[in-house]
N, C-alpha and C positions, 0 to 999 in steps of 0.2 A: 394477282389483283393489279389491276391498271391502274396510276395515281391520277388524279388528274395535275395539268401542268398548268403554269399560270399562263395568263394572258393579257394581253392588251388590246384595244380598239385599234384597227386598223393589222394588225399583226397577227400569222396565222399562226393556230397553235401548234402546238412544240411539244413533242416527250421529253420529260425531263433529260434522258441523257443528251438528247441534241441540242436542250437549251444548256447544258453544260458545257458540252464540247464547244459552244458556239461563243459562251462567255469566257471556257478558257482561252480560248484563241485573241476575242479581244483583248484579255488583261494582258497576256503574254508579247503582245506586239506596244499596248501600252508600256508595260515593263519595260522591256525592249526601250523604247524610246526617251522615258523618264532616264535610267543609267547611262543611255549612252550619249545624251544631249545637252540633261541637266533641264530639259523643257518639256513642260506637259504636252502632251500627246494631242494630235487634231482627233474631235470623237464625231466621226461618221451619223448622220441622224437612225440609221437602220442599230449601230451599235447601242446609241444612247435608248432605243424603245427595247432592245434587248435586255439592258440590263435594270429599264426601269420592272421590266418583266418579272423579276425574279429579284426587287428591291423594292421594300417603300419607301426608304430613304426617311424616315421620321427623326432623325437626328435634326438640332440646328447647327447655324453657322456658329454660333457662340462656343459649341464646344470641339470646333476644329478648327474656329481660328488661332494665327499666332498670336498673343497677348500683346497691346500696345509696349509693358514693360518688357518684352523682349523684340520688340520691333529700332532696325535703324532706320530713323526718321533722318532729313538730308536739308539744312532750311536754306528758302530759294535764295539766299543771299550767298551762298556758297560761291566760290570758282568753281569750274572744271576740277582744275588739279586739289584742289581741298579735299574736293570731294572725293574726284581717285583714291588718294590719300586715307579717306574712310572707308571706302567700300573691300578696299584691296584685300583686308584677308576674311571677309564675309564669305559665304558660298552661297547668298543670294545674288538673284541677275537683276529684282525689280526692287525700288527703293521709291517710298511714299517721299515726298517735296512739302513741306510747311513753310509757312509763311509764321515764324514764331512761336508757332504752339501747337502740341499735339492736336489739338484740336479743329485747328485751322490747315489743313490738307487740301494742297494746292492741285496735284497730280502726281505725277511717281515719271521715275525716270530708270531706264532700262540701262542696263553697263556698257550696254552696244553704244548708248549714244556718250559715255564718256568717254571711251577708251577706242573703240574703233569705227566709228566715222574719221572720214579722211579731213586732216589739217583742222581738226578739233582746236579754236583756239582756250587756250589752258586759264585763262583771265574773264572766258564766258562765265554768265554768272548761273546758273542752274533756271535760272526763273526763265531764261530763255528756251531751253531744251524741253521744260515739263510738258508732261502729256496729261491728258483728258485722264483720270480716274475713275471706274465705279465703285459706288457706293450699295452696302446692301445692310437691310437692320439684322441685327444681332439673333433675332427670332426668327430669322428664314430659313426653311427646312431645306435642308442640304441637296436633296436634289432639285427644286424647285431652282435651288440657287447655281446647281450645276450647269440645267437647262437655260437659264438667262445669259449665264457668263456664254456658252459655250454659242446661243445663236447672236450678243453682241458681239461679240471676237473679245474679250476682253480675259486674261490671264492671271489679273490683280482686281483684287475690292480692296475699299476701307470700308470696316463692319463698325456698324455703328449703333449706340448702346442708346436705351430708350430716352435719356436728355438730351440727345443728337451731339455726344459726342463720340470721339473717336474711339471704340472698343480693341480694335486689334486691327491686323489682315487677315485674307484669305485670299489662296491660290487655289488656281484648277486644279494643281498637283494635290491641294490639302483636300479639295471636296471630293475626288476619283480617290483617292486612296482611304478615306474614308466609306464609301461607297463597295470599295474593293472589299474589305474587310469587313463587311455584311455581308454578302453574298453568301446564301445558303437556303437548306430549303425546311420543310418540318421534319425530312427523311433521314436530314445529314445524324451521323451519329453527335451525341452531345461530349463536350471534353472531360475527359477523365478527373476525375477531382484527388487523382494522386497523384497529379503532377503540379509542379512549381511553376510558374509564367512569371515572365520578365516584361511588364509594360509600361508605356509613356505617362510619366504623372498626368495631364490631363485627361488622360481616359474618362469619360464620365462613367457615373456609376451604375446605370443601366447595362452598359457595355462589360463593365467590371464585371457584375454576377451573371452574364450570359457565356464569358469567358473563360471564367475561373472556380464560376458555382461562390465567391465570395459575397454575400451582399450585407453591403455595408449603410447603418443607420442614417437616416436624411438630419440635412444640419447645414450651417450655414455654408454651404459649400457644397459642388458640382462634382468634383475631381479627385481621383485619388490622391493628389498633390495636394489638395486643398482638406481633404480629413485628416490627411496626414500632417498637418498644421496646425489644426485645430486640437488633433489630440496630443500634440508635443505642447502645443499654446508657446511658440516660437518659429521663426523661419528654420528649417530642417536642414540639415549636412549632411555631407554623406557618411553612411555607415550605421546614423541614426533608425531605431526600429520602433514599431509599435504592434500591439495585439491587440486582435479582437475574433472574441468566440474560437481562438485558441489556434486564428490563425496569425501568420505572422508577415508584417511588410515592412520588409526590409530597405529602405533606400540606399539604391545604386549608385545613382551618381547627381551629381545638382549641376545646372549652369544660370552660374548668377546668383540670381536670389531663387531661382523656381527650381522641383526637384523634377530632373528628367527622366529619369530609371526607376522603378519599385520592382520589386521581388515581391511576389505573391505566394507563400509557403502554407500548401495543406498541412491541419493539425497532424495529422496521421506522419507526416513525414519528420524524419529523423530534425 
């Protein structure tokens, strides 16, 4: 029996295995260039209608952005060298500019322009270097938000929460790897539910029970980080666990105040 494949307007149809093969090749040269650059990937317009193909993308930005409490903000009063100073053992490249208050986000400034532009002087104040930033609301559906950043040329958003303030960021790298990890079809087999999965406290919970078969009760909170809070009724540590319906989530590891690792343990399992 023939399936049918998806499709798109403008884009000819595809068997599934040649939309697969054609996706694996794009992830794989993405991949490719995310490890070995540290920089999201350029996505070809033929790529980006391939993989809306075979993607609705209904997530939002809210649940793949980085959290403003784990964002380093840089206020344009800085030096150069201050700032150096700050960024140096981050393993981000782009860093949002305020002018005093999370809220007030001036533009964001790349590492290239503190550290390697030529005769940089070190007494510049940041407010001079800042670049133009985009803004996107917190309720924009991740590809819709993929396809804007990718035909402005822009790398960085500040996401912003429905009082227009500053909710988090988001990177190309966070909307494509979000994107990456849908991709699938009705065919694909589904995950065994005897195995344990190791994933990022943010996960939303949609994502949770597609993944792991766990689905966990609605509450004031998105994340498995965030039930996980709520059912300690404290900020979590690591090692700390909880149950429910006799599964069990373990936390991994925390940075800061957020938990970034949970262990997801089927009942059946030892």
């Amino acid at each position: 029996m023939e399936h049918p494949a998806p499709t798109i307007s403008g884009m000819p149809e595809l068997g599934p295995g040649t939309i697969r093969q054609t996706v694996a090749g794009v992830l794989s040269r993405w991949a490719h260039r995310l490890h070995a650059t540290n920089e999201p990937p350029d996505i070809s317009e033929a790529e980006l209608r391939t993989l809306i193909a075979v993607n609705t993308g209904t997530g939002h930005v809210r649940e793949v952005m980085v959290p403003r409490t784990e964002v380093l903000f840089l206020d344009a009063g800085l030096t150069v060298a201050e700032a150096v100073t700050q960024v140096r053992t981050t393993r981000h490249s782009r860093f949002p500019v305020i002018d005093g208050d999370q809220d007030d986000v001036l533009g964001f400034v790349h590492v290239r322009d503190l550290t390697l532009l030529p005769a940089v002087d070190p007494c510049l104040r940041l407010r001079e270097l800042t670049r133009e930033v985009k803004r996107l609301p917190a309720s924009k559906r991740v590809l819709a938000a993929l396809s804007e950043m990718r035909r402005e040329g822009h790398h960085l958003a500040v996401v912003m929460d429905e009082y227009g303030g500053t909710a988090g960021i988001v990177t190309l790298e966070d909307l494509i790897e979000e994107l990456v990890g849908e991709i699938h079809d009705e065919y694909d087999a589904p995950p065994s539910p005897d195995e344990s999965a190791e994933v990022d406290g943010r996960l939303n919970l949609a994502d949770l029970a597609e993944r792991t078969g766990l689905v966990l009760p609605s509450g004031p909170y998105e994340t498995v980080a965030g039930f996980v809070m709520a059912r300690l009724g404290r900020l979590p540590k690591s090692g700390d666990e909880v149950r429910h319906d006799g599964w069990h989530l373990h936390v991994r590891t925390v940075e800061g105040r957020r938990v970034a690792r949970v262990s997801v343990i089927h009942p059946r399992q030892p």
